[in-house]
C-alpha positions as a printed NumPy array, in Angstrom:
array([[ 25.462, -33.448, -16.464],
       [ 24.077, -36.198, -13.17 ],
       [ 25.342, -39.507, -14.974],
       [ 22.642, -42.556, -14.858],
       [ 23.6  , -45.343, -13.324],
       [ 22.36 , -48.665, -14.349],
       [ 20.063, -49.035, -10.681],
       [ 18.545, -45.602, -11.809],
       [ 17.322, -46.773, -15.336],
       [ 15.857, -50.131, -13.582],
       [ 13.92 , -47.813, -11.192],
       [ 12.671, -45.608, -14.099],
       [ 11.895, -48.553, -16.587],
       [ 11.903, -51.741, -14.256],
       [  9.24 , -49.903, -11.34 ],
       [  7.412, -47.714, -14.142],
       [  4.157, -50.52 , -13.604],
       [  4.5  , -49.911, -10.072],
       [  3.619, -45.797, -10.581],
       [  0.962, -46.404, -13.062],
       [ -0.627, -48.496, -10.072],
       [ -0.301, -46.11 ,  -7.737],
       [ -1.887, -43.389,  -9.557],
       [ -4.251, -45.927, -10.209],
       [ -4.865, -46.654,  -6.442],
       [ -4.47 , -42.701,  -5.896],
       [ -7.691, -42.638,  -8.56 ],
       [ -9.578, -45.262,  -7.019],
       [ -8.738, -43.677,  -3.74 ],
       [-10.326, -40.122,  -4.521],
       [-13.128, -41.538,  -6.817],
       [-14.258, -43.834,  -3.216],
       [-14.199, -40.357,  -0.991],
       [-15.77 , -37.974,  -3.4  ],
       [-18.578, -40.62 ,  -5.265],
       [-21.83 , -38.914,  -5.64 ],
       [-20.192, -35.294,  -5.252],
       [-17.513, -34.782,  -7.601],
       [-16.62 , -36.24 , -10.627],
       [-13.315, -36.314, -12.746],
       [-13.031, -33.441, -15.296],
       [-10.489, -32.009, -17.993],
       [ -8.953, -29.004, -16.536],
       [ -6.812, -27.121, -19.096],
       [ -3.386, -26.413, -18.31 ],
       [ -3.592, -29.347, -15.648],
       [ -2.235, -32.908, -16.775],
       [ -3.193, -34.654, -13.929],
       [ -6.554, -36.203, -12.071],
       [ -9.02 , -32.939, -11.371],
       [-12.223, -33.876,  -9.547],
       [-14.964, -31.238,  -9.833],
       [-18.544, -30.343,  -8.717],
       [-21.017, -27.989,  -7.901],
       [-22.384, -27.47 ,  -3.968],
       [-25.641, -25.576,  -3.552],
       [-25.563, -23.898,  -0.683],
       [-28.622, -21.115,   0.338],
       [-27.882, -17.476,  -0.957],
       [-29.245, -16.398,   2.371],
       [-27.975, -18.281,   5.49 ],
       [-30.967, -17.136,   7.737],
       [-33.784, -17.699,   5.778],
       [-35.111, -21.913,   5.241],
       [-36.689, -22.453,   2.259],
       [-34.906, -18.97 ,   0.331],
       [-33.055, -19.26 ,  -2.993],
       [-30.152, -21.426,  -3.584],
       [-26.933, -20.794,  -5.422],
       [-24.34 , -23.38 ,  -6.661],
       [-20.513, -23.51 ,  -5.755],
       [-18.36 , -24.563,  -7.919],
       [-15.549, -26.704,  -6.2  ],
       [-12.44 , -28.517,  -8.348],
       [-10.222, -30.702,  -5.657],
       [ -6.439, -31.912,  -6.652],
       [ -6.727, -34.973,  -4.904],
       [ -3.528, -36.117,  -2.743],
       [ -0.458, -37.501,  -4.547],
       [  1.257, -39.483,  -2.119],
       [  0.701, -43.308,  -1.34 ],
       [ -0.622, -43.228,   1.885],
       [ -3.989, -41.165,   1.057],
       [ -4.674, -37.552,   1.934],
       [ -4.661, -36.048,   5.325],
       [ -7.515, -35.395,   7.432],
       [ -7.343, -31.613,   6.799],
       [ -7.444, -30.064,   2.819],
       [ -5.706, -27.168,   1.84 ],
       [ -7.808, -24.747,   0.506],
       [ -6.86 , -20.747,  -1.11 ],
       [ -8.268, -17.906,  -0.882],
       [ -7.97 , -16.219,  -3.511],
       [ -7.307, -11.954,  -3.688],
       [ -8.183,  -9.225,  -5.744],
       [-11.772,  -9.131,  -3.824],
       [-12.059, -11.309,  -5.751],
       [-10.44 , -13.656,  -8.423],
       [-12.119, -17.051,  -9.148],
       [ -9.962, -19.699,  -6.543],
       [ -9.924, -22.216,  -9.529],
       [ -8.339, -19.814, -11.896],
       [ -5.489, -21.126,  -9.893],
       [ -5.489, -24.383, -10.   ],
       [ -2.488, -25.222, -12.862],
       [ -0.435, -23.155,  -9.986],
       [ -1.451, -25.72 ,  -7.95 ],
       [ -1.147, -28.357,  -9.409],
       [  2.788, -27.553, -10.579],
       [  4.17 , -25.484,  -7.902],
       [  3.558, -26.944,  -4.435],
       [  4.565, -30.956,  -5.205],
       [  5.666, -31.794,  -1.626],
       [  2.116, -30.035,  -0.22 ],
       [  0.088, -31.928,  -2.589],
       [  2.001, -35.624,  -1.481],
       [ -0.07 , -35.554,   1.599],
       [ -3.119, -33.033,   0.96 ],
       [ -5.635, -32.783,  -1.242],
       [ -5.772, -28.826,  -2.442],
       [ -9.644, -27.947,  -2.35 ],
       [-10.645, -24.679,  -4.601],
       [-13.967, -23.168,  -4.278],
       [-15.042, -20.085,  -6.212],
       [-16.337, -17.861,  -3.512],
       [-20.027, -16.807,  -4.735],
       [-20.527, -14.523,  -6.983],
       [-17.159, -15.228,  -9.07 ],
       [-16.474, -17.884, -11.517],
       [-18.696, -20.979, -11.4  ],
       [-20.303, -19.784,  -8.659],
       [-23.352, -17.678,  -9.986],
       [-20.985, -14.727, -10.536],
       [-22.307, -11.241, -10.566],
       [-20.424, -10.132, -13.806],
       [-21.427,  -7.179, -15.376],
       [-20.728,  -5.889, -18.859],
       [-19.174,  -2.279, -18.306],
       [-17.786,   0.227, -20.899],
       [-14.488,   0.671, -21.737],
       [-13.381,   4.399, -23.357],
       [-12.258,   3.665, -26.425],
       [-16.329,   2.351, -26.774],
       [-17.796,   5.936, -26.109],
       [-17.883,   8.745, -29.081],
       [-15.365,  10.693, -28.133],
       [-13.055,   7.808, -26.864],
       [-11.68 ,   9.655, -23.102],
       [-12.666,   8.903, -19.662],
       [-14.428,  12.514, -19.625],
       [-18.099,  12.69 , -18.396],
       [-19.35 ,  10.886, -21.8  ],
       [-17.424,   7.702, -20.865],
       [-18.533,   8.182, -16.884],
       [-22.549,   8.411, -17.633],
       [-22.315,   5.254, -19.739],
       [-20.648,   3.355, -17.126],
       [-22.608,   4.567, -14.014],
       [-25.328,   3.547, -16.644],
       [-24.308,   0.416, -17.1  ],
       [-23.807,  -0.273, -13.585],
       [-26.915,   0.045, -13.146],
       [-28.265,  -1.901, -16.113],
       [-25.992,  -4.893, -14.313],
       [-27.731,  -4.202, -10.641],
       [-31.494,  -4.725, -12.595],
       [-30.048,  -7.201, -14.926],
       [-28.742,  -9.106, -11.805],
       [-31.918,  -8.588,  -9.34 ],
       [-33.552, -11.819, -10.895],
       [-30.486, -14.634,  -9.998],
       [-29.024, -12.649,  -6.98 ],
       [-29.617, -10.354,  -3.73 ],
       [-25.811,  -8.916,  -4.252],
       [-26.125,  -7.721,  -0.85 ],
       [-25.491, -11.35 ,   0.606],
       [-22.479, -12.068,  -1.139],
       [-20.018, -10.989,   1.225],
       [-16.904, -12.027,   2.986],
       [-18.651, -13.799,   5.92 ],
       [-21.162, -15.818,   3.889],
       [-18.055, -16.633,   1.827],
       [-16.461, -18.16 ,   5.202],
       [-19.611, -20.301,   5.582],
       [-19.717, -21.545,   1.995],
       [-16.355, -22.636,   2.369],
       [-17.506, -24.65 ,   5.962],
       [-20.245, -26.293,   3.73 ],
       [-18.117, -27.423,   1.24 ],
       [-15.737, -28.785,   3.897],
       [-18.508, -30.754,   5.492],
       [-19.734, -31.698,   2.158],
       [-16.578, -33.152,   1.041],
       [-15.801, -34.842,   4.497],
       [-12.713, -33.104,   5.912],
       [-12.653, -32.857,   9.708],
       [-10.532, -29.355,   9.222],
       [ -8.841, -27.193,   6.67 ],
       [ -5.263, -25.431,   6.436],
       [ -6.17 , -21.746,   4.826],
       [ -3.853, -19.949,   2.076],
       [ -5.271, -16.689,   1.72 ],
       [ -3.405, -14.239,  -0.51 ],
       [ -4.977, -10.006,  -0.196],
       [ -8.369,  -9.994,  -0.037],
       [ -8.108, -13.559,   0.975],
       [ -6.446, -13.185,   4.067],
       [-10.197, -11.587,   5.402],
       [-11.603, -14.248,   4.371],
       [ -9.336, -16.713,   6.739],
       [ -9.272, -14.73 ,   9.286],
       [-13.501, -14.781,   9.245],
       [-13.507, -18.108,   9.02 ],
       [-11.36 , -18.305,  11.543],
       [-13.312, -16.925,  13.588],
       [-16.396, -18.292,  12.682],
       [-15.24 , -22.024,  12.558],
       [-12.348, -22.008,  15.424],
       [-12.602, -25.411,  15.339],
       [-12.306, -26.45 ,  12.277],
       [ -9.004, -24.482,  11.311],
       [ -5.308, -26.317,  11.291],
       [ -3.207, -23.677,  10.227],
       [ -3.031, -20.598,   8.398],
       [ -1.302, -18.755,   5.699],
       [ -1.785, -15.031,   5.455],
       [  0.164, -13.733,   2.428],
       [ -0.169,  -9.991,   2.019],
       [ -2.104,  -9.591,   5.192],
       [ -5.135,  -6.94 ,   4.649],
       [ -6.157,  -5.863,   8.019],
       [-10.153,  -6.097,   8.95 ],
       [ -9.717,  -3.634,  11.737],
       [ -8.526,  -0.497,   9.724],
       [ -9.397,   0.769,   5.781],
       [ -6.311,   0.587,   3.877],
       [ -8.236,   2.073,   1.473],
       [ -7.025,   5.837,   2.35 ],
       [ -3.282,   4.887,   2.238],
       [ -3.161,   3.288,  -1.172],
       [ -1.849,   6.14 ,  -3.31 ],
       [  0.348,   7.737,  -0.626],
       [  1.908,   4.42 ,  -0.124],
       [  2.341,   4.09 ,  -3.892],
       [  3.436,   7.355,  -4.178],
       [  6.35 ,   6.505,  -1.113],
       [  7.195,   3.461,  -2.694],
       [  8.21 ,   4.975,  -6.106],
       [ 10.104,   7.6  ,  -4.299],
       [ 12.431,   4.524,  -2.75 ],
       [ 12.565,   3.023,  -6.053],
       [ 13.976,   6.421,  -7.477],
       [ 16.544,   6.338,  -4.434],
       [ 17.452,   3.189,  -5.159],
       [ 17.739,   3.671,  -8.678],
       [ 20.03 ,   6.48 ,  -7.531],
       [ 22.247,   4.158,  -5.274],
       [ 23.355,   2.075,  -8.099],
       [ 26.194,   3.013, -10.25 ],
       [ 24.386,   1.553, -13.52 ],
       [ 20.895,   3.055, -12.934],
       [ 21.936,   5.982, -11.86 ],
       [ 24.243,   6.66 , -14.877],
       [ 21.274,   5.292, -17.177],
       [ 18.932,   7.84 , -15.525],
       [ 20.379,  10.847, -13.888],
       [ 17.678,  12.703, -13.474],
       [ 14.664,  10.142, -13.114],
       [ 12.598,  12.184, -10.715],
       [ 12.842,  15.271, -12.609],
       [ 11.491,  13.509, -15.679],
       [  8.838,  11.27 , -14.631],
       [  7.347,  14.754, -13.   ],
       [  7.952,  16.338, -15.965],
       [  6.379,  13.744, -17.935],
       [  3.362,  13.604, -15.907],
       [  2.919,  17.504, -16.611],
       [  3.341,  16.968, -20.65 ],
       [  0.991,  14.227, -20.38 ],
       [ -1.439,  15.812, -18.616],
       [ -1.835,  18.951, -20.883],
       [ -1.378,  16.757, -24.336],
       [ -2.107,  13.395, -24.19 ],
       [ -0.51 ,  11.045, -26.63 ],
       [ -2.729,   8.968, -29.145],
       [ -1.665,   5.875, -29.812],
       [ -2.692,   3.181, -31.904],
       [ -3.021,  -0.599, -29.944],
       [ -4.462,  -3.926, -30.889],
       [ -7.661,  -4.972, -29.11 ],
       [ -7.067,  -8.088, -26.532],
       [ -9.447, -10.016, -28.031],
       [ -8.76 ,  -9.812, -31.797],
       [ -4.889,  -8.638, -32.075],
       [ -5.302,  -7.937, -35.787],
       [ -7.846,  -4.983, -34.859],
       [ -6.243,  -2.043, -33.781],
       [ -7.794,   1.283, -32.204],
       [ -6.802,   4.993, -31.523],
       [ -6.351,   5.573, -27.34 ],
       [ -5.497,   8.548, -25.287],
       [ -2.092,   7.798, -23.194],
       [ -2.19 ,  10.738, -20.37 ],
       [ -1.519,  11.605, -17.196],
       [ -3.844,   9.342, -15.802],
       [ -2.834,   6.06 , -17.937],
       [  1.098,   6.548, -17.098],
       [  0.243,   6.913, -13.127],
       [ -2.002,   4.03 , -13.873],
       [  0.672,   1.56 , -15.567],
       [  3.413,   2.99 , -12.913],
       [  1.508,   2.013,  -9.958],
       [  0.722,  -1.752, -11.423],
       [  4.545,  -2.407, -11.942],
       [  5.244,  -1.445,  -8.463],
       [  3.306,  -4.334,  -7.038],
       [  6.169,  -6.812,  -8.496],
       [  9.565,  -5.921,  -7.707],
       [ 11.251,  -7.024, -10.516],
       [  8.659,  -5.122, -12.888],
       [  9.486,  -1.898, -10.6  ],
       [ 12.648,  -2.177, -11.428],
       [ 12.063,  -1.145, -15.35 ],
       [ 10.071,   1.753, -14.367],
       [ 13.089,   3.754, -14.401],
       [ 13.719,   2.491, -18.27 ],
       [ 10.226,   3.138, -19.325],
       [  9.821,   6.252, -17.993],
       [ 13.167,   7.591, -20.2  ],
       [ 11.311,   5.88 , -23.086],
       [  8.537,   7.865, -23.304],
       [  9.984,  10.844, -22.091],
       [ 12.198,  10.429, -25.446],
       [  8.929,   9.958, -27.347],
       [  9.25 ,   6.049, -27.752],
       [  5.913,   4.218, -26.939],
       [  6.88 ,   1.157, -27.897],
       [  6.514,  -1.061, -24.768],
       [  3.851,   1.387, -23.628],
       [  1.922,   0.396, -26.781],
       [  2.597,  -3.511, -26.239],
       [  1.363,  -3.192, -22.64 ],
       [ -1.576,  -1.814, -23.708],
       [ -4.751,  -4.089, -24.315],
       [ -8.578,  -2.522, -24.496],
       [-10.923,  -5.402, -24.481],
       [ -8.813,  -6.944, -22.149],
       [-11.528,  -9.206, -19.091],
       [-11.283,  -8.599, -15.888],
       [-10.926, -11.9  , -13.666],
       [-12.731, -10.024, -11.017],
       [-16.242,  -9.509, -11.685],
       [-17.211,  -5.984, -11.109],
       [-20.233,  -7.095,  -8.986],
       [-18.683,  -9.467,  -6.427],
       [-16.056,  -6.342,  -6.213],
       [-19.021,  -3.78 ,  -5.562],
       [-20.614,  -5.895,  -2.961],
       [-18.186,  -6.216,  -1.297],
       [-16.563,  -3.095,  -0.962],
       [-19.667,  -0.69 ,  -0.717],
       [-20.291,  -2.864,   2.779],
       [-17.147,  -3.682,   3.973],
       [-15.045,  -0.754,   3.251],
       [-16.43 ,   2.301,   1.874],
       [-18.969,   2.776,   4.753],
       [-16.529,   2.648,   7.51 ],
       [-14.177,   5.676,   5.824],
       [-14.25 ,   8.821,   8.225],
       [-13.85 ,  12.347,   6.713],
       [-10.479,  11.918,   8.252],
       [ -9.938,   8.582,   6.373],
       [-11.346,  10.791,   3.281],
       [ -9.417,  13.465,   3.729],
       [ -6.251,  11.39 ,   3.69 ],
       [ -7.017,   9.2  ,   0.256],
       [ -7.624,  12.79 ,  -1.466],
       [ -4.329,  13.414,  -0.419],
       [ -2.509,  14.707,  -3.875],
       [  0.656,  12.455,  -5.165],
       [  2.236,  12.053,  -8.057],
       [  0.067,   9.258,  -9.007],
       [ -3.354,  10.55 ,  -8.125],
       [ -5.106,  10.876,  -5.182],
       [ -8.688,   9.695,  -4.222],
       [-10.597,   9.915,  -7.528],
       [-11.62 ,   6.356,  -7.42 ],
       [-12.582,   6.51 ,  -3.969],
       [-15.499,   9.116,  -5.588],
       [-16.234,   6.89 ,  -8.477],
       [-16.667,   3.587,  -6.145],
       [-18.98 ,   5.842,  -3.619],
       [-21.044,   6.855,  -6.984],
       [-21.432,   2.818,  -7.778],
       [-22.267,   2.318,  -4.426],
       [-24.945,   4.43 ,  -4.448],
       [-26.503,   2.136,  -7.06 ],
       [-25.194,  -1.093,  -6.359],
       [-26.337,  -0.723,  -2.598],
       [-24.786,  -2.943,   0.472],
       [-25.534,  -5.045,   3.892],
       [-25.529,  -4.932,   6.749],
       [-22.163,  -5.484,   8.582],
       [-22.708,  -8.511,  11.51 ],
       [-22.018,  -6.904,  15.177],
       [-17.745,  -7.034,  15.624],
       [-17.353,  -7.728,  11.777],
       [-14.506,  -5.299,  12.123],
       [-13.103,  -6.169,  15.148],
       [ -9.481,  -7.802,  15.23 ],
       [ -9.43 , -11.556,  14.985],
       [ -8.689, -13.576,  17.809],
       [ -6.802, -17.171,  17.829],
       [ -4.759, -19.672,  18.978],
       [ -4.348, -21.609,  15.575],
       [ -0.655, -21.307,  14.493],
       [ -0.769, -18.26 ,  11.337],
       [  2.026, -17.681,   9.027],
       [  2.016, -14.642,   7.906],
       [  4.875, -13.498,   5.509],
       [  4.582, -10.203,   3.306],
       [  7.083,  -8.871,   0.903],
       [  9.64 ,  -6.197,   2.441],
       [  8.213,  -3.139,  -1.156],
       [  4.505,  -4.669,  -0.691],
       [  3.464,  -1.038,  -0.647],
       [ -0.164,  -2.48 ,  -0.742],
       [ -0.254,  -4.974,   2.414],
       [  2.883,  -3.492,   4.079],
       [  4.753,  -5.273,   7.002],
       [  3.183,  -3.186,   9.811],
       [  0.062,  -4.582,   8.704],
       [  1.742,  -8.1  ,   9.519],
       [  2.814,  -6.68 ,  12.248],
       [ -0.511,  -5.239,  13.696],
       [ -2.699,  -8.632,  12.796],
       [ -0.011, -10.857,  14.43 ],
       [ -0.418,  -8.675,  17.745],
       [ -3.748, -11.059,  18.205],
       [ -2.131, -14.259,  17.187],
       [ -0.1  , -15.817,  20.15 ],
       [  0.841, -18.639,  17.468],
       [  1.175, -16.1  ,  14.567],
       [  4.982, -15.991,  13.099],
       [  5.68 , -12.893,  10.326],
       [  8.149, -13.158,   7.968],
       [  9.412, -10.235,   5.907],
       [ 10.99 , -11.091,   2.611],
       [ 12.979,  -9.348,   1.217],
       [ 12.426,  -7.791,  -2.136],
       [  9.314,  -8.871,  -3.   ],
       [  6.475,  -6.609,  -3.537],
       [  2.372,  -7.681,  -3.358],
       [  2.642,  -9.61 ,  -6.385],
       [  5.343, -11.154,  -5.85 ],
       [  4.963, -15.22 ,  -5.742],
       [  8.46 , -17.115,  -6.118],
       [  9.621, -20.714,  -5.373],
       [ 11.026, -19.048,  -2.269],
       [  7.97 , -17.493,  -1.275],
       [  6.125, -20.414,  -2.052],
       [  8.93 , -23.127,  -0.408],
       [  7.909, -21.24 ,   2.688],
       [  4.194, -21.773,   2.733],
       [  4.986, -24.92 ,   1.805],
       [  7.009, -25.937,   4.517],
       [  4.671, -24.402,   7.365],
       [  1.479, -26.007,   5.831],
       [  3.298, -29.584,   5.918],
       [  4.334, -29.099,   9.542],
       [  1.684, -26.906,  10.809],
       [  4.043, -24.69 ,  12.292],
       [  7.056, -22.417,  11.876],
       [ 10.146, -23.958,  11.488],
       [ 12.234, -21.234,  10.555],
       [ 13.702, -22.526,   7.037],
       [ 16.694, -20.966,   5.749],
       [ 15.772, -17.603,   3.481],
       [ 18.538, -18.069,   1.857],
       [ 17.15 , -17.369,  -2.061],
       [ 19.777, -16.498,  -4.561],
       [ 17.626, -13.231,  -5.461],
       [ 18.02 , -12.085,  -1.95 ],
       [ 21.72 , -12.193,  -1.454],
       [ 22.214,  -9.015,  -4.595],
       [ 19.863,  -6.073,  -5.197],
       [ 17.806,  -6.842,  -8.059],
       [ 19.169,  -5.723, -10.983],
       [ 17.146,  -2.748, -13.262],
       [ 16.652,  -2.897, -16.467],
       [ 19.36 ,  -0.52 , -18.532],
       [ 18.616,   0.522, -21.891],
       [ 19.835,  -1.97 , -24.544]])
């Protein structure tokens, strides 16, 4: 135990006026800069000073005098005593796309030294969150008579996607609420708020969104974080489920490589395939509590589909891959347990389905070649390009816009770019790092190890950290206790 000296408990009772005044001053400070825009609000999960607003911002960009839409913008203002930098921090949020403000307790617990000197600046991109978000109320299985995904289920979703497109016709053109008019957006509200530049964290999906802005508003970029870097110039939409598909087979492998896995589970491949098979010809009912009232419960299918399904979501974390091996042996012995407790119908998606559609039926799904097809119908062990069919279906109601002339050309600039990706990110792999950087004269990539899409640590984090304080690569030690022993699976018991 650190002993207190007698000096420490006059600093923390003798100087305790003299914090109180600074977070006064800090207060005073942010309420000056941001009167007439934002206001302080209650944010839950988020002790501290949260200043909040709403920017309205035309849904069209070309057209004076067209509808507006409101942004919704929530601002940690700068901790530190010597007020905020000229540039904000501002993320960019994945999934394509999660609200940015969802993450703002992250923010404002995890990244302490970046806040002393920044203000971190979230803005829900339109369509998601506070921003006029193009939600849509969509059918889950268990809600259609006979309770499967069969072709019941899929006419009363395609029908409710397009009960959402005519519901959502009124309030929104969904074809305009893309990933460059997102970029813009995000310049308004930095003009709005007064910030001569901005220093970009974009995670997934978000890293598009930089790199657009990037090249939209050269000028008014600082530096960069790309984490999980989704290229603009290729679909990686084709090599989803073959990379999924590789990256279980090097789990198995390394399952097989250590002494206690591999005694655990002998002969994992043989019975996840074998699994898959049983599954797929008798699917297992089981009986799970809804998400939204726990004390309801409700008869579900588990087959083929739903274990390929739950495999390939644990394999974008690499500590949940690692008790794939142990859940696979449980249900292969007949023992749902965890599969039930992982299971919640009901359960809201943070990614509104309409945001997702307009973005996707014109920025991805109308590039794909019948080569690029062809490849995502490749058949694994965790399906194959089903979804690809499902999303062209939605498409075909949902509609899209029209791409701007070298919208898919690689992004060129001499702003300094970190961009670090997780060594098993089977979704954003390192070549994609690799292949974005090739543009970047003042782009750094940085592998670490065992870390998979998901995957957001103190060490992952410590890293961003340190390159968005000094605007630059410094090469900090990667020294994390995780990295210097394989992570350990979980064994039965």
């Amino acid at each position: 135990m650190r002993m207190v000296t007698g000096l420490t408990v006059i600093a923390l009772l003798g100087f305790a006026g003299c914090a109180d005044s600074g977070r006064t001053s800090a207060f005073d400070s942010a309420a000056k800069r941001f009167e007439g825009k934002l206001e302080a609000c209650e944010w839950p999960g988020v002790p501290g000073d949260v200043w909040c607003g709403t920017l309205e911002v035309p849904e069209n960009l070309s057209v004076e005098g067209g509808r507006m839409i409101g942004l919704r913008v929530a601002v940690l203002p700068a901790t530190g005593d010597f007020g905020p930098a000229a540039d904000a921090v501002t993320f960019l949020a994945g999934g394509g796309v999660v609200p940015a403000t969802r993450y703002l307790p992250f923010f404002a617990d995890a990244v302490s030294r970046l806040r002393e000197g920044r203000d971190i600046v979230l803005v829900d991109q339109r369509g998601t969150g506070g921003s006029n978000a193009l939600e849509c109320d969509l059918p889950e299985p268990y809600e259609v008579e006979d309770g499967s995904d069969g072709p019941e289920y899929e006419e009363a979703y395609v029908g409710a996607i397009q009960a959402c497109r005519d519901g959502i016709e009124g309030r929104a053109d969904p074809t305009l609420y893309t990933t460059w008019n997102a970029a813009d957006d995000l310049d308004a509200v930095r003009e709005w708020l007064g910030y001569d530049q901005l220093s970009l964290w974009g995670a997934s999906y978000g890293t598009k969104v930089a790199r657009i802005y990037m090249r939209r508003h050269p000028e008014r970029v600082r530096a960069v974080v790309l984490h999980g870097v989704v290229p603009i110039e290729r679909s990686m939409w084709p090599d989803l489920f073959l990379a999924a598909d590789s990256a279980l087979t090097e789990l198995i492998s390394l399952c097989a490589a250590d002494p206690a896995c591999a005694e655990a589970y002998p002969d994992l491949e043989t019975r996840f395939v074998d699994l898959l098979e049983r599954l797929d010809s008798n699917p297992v009912m089981l009986r799970v509590p809804l998400a939204d009232t726990p004390g309801d419960t409700i008869t579900v299918p588990f087959d083929r589909r739903s274990l390929a399904g739950l495999v390939v979501g644990m394999l974008r974390s690499s500590r949940a891959a690692r008790a794939v091996p142990s859940l696979v042996y449980q249900v292969s012995n007949g023992d749902y347990e965890q599969i039930t407790a992982m299971q919640r119908p009901g359960a809201a998606s943070p990614i509104p389905r309409g945001v997702y559609l307009s973005i996707a039926c014109t920025e991805e799904l109308p590039r794909l070649t019948e080569e690029d097809l062809e490849r995502a119908h490749s058949p694994t062990r965790l399906g194959s390009g089903e979804w690809v069919d499902e999303e062209m279906r939605e498409c075909e109601i949902w509609g899209s816009g029209n791409v701007p002339e070298g919208f898919w050309a690689p992004v060129v600039s001499d702003a300094p770019v970190f961009l670090v990706t997780g060594s098993e990110d089977y979704i954003t792999p390192p070549a994609y790092a690799e292949w974005v950087a090739g543009h970047l004269p003042n782009g750094s990539v940085r592998v670490v190890p065992q870390r998979g899409h998901d995957d957001l640590d103190p060490c992952v984090a410590g890293l961003i950290e340190n390159f968005l304080i000094q605007g630059r690569d410094t090469e900090p030690d990667l020294g994390c206790p995780e990295d210097r022993e394989p992570l350990p699976f979980q064994l039965p018991g």
